[in-house]
PAFIVEX-852086 format. One line per 2 residues: number of its first residue (from 1); their letters; for each residue x, y, z of N, C-alpha, C, CB. Coordinates in Angstrom, 2 decimals. Glycine has a CB too. Layout:
<recs>
NUM) A) X Y Z X Y Z X Y Z X Y Z | ... $
</recs>
This chain:
<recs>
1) XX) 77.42 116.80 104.69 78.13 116.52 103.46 79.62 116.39 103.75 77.87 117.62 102.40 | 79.88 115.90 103.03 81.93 115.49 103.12 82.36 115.31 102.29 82.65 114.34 103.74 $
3) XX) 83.49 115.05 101.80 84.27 114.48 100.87 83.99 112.97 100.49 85.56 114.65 101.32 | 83.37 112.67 99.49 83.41 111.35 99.20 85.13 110.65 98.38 81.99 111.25 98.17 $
5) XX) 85.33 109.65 99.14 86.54 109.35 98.31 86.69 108.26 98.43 87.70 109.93 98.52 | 87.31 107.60 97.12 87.76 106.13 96.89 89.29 105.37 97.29 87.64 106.03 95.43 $
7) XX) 89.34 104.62 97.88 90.86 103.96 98.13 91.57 102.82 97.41 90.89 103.46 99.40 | 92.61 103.03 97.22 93.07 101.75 96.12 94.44 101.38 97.28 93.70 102.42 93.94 $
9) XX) 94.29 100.42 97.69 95.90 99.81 97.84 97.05 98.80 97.75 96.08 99.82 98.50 | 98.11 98.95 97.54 99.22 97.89 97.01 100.27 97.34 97.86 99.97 98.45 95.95 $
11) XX) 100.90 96.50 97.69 102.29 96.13 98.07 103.15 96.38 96.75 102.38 94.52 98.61 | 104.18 97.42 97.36 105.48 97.43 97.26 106.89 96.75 96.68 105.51 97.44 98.05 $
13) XX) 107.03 96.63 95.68 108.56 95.30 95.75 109.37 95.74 96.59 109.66 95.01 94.31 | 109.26 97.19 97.00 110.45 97.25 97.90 110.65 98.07 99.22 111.41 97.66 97.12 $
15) XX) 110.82 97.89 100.51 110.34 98.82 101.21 110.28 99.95 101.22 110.55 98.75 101.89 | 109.00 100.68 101.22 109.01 102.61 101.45 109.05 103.03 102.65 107.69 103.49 100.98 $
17) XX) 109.45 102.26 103.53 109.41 103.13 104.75 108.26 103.63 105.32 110.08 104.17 104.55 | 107.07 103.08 105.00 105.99 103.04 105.48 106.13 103.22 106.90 105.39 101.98 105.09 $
19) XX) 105.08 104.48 107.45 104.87 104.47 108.83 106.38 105.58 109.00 104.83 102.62 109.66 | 106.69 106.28 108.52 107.94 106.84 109.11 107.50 108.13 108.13 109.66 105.91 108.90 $
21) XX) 107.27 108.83 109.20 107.06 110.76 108.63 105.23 110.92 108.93 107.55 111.14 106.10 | 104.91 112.16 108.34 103.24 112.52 108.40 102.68 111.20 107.56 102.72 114.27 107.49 $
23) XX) 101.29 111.55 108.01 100.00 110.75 107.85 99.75 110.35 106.37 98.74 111.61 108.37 | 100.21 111.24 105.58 100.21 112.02 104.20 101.82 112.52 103.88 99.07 113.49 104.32 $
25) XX) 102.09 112.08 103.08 103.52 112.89 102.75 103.22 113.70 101.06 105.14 111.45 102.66 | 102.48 113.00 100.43 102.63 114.09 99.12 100.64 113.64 98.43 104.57 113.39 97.53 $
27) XX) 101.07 114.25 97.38 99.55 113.98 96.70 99.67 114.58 95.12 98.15 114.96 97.68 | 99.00 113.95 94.30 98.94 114.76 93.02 97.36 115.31 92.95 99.37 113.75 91.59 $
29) XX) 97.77 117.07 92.59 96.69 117.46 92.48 95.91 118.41 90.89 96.81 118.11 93.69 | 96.80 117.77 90.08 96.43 118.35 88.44 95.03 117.91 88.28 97.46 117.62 87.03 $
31) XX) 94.15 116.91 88.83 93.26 116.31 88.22 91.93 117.30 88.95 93.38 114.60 88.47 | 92.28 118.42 89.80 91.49 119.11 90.49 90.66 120.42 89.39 92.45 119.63 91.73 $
33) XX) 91.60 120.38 88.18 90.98 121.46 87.34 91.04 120.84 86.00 91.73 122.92 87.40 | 90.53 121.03 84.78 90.31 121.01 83.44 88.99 120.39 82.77 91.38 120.41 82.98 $
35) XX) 89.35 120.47 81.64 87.79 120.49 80.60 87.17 119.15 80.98 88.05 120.49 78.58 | 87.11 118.43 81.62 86.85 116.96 81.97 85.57 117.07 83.06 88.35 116.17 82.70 $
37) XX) 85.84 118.62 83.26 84.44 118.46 84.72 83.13 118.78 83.87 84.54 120.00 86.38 | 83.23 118.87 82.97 82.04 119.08 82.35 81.06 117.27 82.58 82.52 119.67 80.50 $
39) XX) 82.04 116.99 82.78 81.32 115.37 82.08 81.56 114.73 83.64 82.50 114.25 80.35 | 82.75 115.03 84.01 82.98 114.31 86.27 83.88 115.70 86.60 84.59 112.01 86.81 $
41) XX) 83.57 114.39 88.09 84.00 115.42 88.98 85.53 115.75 89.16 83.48 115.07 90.23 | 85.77 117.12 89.80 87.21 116.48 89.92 87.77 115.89 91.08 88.11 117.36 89.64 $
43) XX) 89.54 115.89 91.36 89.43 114.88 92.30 90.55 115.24 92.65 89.17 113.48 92.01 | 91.61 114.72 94.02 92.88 114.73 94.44 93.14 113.79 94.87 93.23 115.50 95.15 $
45) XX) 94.38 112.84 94.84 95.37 112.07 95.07 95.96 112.43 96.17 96.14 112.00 94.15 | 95.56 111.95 97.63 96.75 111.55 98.55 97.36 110.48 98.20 96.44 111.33 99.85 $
47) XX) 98.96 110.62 98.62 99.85 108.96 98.85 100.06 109.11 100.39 101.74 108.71 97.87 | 99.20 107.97 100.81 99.57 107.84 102.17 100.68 107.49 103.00 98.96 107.25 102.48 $
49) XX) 100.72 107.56 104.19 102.38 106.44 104.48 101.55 106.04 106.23 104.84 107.86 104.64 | 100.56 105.86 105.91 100.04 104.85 107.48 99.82 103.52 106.98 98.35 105.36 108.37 $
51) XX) 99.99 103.29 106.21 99.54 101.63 105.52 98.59 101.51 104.93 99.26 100.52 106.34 | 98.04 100.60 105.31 96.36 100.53 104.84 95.32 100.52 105.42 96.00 99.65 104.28 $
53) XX) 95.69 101.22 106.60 94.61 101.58 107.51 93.20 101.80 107.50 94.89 102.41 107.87 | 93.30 102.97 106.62 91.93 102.98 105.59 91.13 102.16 105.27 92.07 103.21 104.52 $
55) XX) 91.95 101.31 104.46 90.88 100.22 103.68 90.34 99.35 104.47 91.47 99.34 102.61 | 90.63 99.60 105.98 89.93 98.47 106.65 90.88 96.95 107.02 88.68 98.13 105.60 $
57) XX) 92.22 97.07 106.29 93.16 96.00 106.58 94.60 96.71 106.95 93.27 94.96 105.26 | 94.42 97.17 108.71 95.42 97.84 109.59 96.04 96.61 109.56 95.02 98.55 111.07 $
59) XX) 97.57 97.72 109.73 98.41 96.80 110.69 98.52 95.54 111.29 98.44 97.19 111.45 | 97.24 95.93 112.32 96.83 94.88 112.98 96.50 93.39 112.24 95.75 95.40 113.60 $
61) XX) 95.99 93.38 111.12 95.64 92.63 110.61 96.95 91.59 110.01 94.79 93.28 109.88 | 97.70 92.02 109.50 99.04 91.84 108.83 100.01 91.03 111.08 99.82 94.31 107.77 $
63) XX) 99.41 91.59 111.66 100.55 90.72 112.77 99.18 88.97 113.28 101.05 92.40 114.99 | 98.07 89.63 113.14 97.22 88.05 113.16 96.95 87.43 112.32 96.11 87.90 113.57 $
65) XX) 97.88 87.61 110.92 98.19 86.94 109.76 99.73 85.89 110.13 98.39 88.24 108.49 | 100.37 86.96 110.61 102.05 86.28 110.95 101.57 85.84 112.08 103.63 87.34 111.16 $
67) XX) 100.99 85.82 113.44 100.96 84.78 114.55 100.08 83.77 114.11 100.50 85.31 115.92 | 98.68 84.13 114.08 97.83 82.82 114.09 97.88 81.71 112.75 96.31 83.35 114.22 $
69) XX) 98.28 82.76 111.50 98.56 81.64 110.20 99.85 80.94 110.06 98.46 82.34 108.79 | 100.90 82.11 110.11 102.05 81.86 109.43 103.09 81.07 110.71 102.64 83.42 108.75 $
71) XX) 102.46 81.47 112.15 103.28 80.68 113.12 104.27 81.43 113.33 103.72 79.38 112.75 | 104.70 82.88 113.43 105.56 83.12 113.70 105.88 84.25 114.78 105.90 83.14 112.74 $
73) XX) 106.84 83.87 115.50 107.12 84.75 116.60 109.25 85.34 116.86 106.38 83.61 118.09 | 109.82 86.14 117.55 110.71 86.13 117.96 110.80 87.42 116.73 111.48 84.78 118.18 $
75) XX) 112.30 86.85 116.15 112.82 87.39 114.79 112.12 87.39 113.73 113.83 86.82 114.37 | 111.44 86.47 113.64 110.84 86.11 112.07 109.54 86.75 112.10 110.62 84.37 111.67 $
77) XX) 108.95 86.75 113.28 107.79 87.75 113.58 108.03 89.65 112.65 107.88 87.87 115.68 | 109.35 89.36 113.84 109.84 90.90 113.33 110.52 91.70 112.06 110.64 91.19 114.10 $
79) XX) 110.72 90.85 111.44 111.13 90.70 109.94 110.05 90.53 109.52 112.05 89.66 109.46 | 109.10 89.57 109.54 107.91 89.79 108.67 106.83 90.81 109.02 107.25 88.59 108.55 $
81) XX) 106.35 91.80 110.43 106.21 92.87 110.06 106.62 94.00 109.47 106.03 93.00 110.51 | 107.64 93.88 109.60 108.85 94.99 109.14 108.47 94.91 107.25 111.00 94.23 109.72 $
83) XX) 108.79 93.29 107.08 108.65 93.18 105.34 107.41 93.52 104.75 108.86 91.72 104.77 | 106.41 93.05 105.30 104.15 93.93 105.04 104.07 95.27 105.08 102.70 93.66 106.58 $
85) XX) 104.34 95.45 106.39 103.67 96.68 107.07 104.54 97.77 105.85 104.13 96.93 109.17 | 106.46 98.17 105.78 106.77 98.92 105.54 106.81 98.90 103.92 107.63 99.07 106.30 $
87) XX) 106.08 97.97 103.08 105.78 97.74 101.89 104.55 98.34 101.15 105.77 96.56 101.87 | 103.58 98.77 102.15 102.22 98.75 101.85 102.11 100.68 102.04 101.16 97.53 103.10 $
89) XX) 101.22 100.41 100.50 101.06 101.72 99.91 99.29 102.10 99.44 102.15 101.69 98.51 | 98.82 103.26 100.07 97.45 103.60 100.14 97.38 105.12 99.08 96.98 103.82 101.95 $
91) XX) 96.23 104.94 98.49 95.95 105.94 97.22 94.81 106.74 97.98 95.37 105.10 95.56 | 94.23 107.68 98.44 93.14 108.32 98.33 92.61 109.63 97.59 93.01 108.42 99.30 $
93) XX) 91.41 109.36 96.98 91.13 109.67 95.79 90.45 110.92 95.91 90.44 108.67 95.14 | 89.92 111.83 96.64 88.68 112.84 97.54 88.15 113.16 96.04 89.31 114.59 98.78 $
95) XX) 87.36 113.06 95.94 86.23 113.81 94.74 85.37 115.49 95.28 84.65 112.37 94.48 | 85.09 115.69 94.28 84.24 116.96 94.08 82.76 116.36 94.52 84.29 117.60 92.34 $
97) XX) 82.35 116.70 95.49 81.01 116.65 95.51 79.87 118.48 95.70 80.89 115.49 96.87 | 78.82 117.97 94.40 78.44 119.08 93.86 76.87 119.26 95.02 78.26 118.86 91.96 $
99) XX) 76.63 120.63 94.83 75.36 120.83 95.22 74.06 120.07 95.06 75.20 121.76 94.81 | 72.90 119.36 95.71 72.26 118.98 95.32 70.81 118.83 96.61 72.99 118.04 94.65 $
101) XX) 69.90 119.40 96.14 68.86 119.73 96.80 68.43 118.31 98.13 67.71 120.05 95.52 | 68.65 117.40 96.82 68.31 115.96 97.61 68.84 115.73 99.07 68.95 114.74 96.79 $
103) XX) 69.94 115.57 98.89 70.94 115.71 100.21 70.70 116.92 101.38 72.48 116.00 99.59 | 70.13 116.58 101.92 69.85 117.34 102.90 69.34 116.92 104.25 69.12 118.06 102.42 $
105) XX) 69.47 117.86 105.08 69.15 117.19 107.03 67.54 117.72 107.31 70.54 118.30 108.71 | 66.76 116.71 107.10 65.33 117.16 107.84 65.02 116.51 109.13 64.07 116.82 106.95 $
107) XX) 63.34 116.94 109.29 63.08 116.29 110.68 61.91 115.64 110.62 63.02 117.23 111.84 | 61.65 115.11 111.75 60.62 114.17 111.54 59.65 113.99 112.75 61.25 112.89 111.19 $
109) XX) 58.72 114.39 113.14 58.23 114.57 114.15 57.65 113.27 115.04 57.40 115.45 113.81 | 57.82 112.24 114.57 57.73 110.51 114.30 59.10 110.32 115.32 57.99 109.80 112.22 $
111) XX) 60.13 111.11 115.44 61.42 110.57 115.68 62.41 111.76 116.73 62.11 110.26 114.04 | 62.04 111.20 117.27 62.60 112.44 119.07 63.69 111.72 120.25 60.73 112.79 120.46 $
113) XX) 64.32 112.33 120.74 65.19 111.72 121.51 64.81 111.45 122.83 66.25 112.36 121.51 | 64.88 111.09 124.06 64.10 110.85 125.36 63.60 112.36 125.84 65.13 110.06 126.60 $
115) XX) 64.15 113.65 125.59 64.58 114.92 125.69 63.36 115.73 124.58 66.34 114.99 125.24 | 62.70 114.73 124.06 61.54 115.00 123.19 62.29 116.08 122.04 60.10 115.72 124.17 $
117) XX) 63.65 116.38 121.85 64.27 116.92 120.73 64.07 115.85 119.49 65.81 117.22 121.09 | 63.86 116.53 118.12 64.15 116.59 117.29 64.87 115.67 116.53 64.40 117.33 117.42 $
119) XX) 65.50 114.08 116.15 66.36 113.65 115.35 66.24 113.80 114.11 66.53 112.63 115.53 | 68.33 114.33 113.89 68.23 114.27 112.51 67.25 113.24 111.44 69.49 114.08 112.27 $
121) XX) 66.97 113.98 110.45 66.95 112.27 109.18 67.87 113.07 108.19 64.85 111.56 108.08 | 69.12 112.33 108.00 69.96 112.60 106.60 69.56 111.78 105.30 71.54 112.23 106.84 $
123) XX) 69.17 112.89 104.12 69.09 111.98 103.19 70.24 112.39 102.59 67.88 111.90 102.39 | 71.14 111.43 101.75 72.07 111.58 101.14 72.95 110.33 100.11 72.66 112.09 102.09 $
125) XX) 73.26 111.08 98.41 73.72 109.89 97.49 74.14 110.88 97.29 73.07 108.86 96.52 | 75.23 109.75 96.08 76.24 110.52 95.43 75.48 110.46 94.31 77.75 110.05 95.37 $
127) XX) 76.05 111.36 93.32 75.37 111.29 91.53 76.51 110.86 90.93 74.80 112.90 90.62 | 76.00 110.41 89.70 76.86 110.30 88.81 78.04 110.86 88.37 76.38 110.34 88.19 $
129) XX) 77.58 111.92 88.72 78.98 113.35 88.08 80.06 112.31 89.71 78.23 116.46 88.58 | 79.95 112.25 90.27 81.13 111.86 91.17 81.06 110.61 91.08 81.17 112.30 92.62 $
131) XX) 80.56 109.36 90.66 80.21 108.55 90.59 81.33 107.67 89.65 78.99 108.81 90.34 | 81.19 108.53 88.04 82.46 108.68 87.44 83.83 108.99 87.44 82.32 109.09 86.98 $
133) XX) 83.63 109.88 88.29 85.27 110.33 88.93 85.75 109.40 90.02 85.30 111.95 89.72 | 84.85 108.45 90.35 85.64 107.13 91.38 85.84 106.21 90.37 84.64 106.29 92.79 $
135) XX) 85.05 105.71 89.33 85.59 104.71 88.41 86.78 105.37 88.15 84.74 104.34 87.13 | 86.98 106.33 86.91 87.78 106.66 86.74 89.28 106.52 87.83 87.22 107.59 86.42 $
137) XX) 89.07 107.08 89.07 90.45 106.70 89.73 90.59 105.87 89.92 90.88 107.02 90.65 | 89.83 104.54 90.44 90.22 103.15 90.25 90.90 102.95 88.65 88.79 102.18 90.50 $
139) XX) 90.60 102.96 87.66 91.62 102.41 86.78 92.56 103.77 86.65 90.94 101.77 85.24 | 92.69 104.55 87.29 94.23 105.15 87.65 95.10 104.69 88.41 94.28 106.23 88.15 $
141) XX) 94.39 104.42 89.32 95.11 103.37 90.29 96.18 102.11 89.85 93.96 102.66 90.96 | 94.90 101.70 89.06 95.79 99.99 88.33 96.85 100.96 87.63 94.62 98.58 86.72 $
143) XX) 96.73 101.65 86.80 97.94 101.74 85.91 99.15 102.68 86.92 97.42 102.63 84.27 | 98.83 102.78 87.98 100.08 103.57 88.80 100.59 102.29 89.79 99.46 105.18 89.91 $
145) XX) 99.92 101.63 90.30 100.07 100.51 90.55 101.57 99.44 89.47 98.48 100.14 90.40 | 100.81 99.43 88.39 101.32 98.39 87.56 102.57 99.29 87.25 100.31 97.82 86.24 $
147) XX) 102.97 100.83 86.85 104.05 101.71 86.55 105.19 101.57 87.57 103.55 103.13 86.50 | 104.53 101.25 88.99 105.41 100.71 90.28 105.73 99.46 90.36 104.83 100.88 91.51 $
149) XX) 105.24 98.35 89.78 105.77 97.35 89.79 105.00 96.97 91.64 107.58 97.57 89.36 | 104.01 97.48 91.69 103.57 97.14 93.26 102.06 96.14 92.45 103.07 99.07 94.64 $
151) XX) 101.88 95.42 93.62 100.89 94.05 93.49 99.70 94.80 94.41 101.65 92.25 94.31 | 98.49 95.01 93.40 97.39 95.57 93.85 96.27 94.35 94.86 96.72 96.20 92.40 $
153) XX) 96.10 95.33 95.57 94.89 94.39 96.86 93.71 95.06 97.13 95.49 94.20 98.56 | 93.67 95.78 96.09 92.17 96.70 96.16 91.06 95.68 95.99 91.96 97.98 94.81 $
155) XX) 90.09 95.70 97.15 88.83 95.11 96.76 87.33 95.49 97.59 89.11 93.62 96.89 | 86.92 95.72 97.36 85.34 96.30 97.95 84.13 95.39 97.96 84.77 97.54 97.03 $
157) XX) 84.07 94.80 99.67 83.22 93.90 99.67 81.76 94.69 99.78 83.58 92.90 100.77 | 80.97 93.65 99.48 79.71 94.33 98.91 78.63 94.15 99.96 79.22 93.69 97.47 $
159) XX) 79.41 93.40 101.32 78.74 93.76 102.78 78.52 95.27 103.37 79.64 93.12 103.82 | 79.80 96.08 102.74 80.19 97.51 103.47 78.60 98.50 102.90 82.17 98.33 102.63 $
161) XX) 78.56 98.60 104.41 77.09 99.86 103.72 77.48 100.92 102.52 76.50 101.19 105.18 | 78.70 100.91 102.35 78.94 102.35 101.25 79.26 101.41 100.55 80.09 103.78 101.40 $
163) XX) 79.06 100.34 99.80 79.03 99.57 98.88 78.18 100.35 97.78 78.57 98.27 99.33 | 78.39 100.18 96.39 77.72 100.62 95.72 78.48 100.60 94.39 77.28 101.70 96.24 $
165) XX) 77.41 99.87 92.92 77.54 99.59 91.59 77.74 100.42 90.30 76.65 99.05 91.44 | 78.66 101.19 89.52 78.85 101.74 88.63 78.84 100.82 87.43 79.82 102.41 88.87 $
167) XX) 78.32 101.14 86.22 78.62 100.58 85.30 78.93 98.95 85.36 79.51 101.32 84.92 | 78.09 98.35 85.71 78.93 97.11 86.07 80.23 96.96 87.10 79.43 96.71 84.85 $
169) XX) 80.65 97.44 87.53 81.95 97.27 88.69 81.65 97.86 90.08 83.38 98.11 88.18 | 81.63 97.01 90.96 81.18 97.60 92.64 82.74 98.39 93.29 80.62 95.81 94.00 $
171) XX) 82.35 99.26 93.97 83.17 100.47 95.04 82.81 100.23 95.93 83.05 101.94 95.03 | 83.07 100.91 96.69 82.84 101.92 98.10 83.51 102.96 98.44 83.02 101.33 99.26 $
173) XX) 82.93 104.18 99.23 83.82 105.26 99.48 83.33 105.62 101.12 83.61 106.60 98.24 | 84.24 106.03 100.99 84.61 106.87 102.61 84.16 108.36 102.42 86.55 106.92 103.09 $
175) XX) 84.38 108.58 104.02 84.17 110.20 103.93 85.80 110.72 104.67 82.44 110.84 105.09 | 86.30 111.88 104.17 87.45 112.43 104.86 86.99 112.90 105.83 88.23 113.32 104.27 $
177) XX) 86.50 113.39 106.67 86.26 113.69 107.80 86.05 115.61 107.34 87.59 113.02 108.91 | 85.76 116.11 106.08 85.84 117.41 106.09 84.63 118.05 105.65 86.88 117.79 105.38 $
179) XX) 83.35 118.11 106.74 82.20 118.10 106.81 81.61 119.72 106.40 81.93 117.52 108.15 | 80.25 119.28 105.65 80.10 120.78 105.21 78.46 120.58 104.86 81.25 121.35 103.70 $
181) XX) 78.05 121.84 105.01 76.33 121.95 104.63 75.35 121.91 105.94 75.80 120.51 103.61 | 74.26 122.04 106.09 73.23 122.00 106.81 72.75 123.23 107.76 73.46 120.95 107.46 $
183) XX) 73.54 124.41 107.16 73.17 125.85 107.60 73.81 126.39 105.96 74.13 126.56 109.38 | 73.30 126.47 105.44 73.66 126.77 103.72 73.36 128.81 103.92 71.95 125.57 102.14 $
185) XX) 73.62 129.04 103.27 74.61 130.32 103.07 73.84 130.44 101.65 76.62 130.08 103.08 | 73.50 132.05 101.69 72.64 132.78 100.78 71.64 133.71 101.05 72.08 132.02 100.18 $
187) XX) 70.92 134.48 100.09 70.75 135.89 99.37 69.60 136.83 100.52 69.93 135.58 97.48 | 68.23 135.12 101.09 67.23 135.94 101.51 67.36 134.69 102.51 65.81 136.47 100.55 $
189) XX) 66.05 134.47 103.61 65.76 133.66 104.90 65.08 132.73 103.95 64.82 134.38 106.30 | 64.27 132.65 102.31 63.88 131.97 101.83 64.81 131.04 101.36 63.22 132.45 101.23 $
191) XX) 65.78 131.12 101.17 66.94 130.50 100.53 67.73 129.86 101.19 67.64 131.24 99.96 | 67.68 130.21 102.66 69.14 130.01 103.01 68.51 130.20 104.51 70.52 131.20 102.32 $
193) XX) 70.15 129.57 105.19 69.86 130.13 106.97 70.55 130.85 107.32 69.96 129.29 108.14 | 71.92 131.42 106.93 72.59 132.35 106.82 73.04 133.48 105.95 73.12 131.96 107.03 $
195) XX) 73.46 134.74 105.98 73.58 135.78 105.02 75.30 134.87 104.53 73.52 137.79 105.85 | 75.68 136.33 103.88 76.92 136.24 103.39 78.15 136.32 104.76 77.00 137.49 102.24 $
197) XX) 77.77 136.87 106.28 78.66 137.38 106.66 78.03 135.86 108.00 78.77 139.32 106.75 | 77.48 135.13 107.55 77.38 133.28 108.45 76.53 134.37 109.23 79.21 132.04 109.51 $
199) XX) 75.57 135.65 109.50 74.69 135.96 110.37 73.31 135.06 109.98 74.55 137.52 110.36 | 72.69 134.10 111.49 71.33 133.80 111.01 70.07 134.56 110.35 70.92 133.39 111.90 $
201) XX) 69.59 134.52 109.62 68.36 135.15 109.33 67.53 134.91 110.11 67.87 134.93 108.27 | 67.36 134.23 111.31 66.34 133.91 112.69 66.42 134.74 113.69 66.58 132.62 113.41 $
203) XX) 67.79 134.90 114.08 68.66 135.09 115.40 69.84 135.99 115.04 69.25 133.63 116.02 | 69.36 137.62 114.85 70.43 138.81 114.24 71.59 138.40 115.63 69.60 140.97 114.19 $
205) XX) 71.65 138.21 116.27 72.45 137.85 117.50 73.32 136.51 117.26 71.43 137.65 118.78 | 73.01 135.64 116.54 73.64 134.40 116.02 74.32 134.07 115.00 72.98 133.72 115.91 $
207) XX) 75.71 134.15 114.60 76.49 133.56 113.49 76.71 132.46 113.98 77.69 134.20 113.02 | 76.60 131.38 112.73 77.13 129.84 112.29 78.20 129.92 111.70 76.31 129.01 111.39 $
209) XX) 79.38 129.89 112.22 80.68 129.85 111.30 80.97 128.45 110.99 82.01 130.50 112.01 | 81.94 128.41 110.61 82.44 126.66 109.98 82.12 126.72 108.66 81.52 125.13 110.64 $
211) XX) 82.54 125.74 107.65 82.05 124.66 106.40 80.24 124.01 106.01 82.97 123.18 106.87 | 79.49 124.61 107.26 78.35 124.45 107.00 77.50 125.27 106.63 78.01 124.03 107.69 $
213) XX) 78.71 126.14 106.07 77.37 127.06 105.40 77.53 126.91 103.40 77.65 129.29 106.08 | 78.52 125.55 103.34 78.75 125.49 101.86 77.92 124.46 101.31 80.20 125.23 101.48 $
215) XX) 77.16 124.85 100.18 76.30 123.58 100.18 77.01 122.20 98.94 74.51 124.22 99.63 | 78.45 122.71 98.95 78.92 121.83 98.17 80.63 121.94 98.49 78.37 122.14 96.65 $
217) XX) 81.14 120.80 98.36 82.45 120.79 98.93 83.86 120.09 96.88 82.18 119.13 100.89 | 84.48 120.58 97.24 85.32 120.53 96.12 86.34 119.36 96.13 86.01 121.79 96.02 $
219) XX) 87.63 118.97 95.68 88.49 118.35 95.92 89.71 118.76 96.72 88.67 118.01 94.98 | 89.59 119.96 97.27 90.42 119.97 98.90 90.08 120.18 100.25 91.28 120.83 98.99 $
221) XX) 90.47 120.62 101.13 90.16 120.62 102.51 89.02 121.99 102.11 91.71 120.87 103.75 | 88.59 122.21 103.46 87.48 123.49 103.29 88.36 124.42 104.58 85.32 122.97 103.77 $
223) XX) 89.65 124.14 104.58 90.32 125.12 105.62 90.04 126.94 105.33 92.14 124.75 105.50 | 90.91 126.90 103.77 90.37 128.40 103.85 89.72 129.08 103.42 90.81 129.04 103.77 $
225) XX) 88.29 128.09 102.55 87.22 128.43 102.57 86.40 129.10 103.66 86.84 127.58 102.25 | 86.93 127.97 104.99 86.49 128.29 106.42 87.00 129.65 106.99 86.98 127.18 107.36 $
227) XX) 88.22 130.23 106.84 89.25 131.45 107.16 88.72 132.65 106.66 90.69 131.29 106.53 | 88.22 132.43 105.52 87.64 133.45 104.91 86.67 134.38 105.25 87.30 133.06 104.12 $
229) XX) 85.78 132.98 105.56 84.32 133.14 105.84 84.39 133.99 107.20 83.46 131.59 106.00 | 85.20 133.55 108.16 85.38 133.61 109.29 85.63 135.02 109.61 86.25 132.75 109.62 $
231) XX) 86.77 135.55 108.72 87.45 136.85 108.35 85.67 137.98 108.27 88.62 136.56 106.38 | 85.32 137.78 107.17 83.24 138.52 107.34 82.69 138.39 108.32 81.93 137.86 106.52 $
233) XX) 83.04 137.18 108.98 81.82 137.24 110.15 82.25 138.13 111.29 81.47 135.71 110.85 | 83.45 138.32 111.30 84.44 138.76 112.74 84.29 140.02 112.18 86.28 138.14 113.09 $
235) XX) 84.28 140.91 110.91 83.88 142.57 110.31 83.08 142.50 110.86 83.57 143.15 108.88 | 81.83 142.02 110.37 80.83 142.08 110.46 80.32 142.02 112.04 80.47 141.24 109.60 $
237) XX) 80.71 141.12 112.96 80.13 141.31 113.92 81.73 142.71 115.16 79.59 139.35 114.44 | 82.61 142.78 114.74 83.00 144.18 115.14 82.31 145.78 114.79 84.26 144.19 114.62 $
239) XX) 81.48 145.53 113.80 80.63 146.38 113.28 79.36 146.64 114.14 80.34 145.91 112.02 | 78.78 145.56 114.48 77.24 144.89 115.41 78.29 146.44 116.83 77.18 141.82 116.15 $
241) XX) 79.34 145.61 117.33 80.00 145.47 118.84 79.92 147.67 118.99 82.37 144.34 118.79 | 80.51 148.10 117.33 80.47 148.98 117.67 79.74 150.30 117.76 81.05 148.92 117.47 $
</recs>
């Protein structure tokens, strides 16, 4: 499981200095709590400053636009990366993704590696409850977009495997890279593969630490969700040691 999240991005009227400081420089994060989750998910706002890397139209793309279309090299080359690249502004959206039985890592005895191990099979969708909270930030987008006076280039081709139809209007989302689930955390060995303190219920000798013992991930990082956890397991196994 990960963060599912949506990307919106624009040009600029005027340069931001794109590409100069962290990966991330700020984010709005009010939309992470209130009466609205009853109905979606919630969500956080990075503003990026790598370009549009993300969306699949790097850098790169923007200099075999200026050589092979536009013909240009020397100065004018360098002025017109300078004018794209440090113009271009990326939204990412991370949603709440909730618990759900479906989503989960099984096996398949049909499907083994040369090593006669085991391959994963992941099944995994998003629901609705997050489903809504990506529409929704797309038309946040337009209207922060249009409040900037920046020219939107958001578009989601419907080749991309994470393609996928809301209400009439097609997306796609990414994953942040902040992975969680598939040793889930809980009460008995019926429930769960780990106790409260990440000890296996298989293997009293074995804790699973990390984000995989959450079977649902929120709208921020799982850093000190992870710290926490980590903090019990390290009692807990100084306790075992002594």
């Amino acid at each position: 499981m990960d963060h599912p999240f949506i990307l919106a991005w624009a040009l600029m009227p005027k340069n931001t200095g794109t590409m100069r400081g962290p990966l991330v420089t700020s984010g709005i994060n009010t939309f992470r709590y209130g009466k609205f989750r009853k109905q979606q998910a919630a969500f956080a706002i990075d503003i990026h400053n790598d370009g549009w890397g993300w969306s699949g139209t790097a850098a790169t793309d923007v200099v075999r636009d200026a050589v092979d279309n536009k013909r240009k090299y020397g100065w004018e080359l360098r002025n017109e990366l300078i004018d794209r690249i440090s113009r271009q502004l990326l939204l990412a959206f991370m949603c709440e993704l909730p618990a759900d039985p479906n989503n989960r890592v099984t096996i398949d005895p049909h499907y083994k590696d040369q090593l006669g191990n085991y391959r994963p099979i992941i099944h995994f969708d998003i629901p609705d409850y997050s489903k809504k909270t990506m529409a929704y930030a797309r038309n946040l987008s337009r209207q922060i977009f249009e409040f900037l006076g920046a020219e939107d280039y958001t578009h989601y081709d419907k080749s991309d495997p994470a393609y996928f139809e809301y209400e009439g209007e097609g997306y796609w989302f990414r994953g942040g890279n902040h992975f969680s689930g598939t040793h889930v955390m809980g009460t008995t060995k019926n429930n769960s593969v780990v106790d409260k303190n990440q000890r296996s219920w298989d293997h009293e000798n074995l804790y699973l630490l990390g984000a995989g013992s959450m079977p649902s991930i929120g709208a921020a990082n799982t850093t000190l969700s992870i710290a926490a956890l980590a903090l019990l397991a390290s009692r807990q196994m100084l306790r075992d040691l002594s």
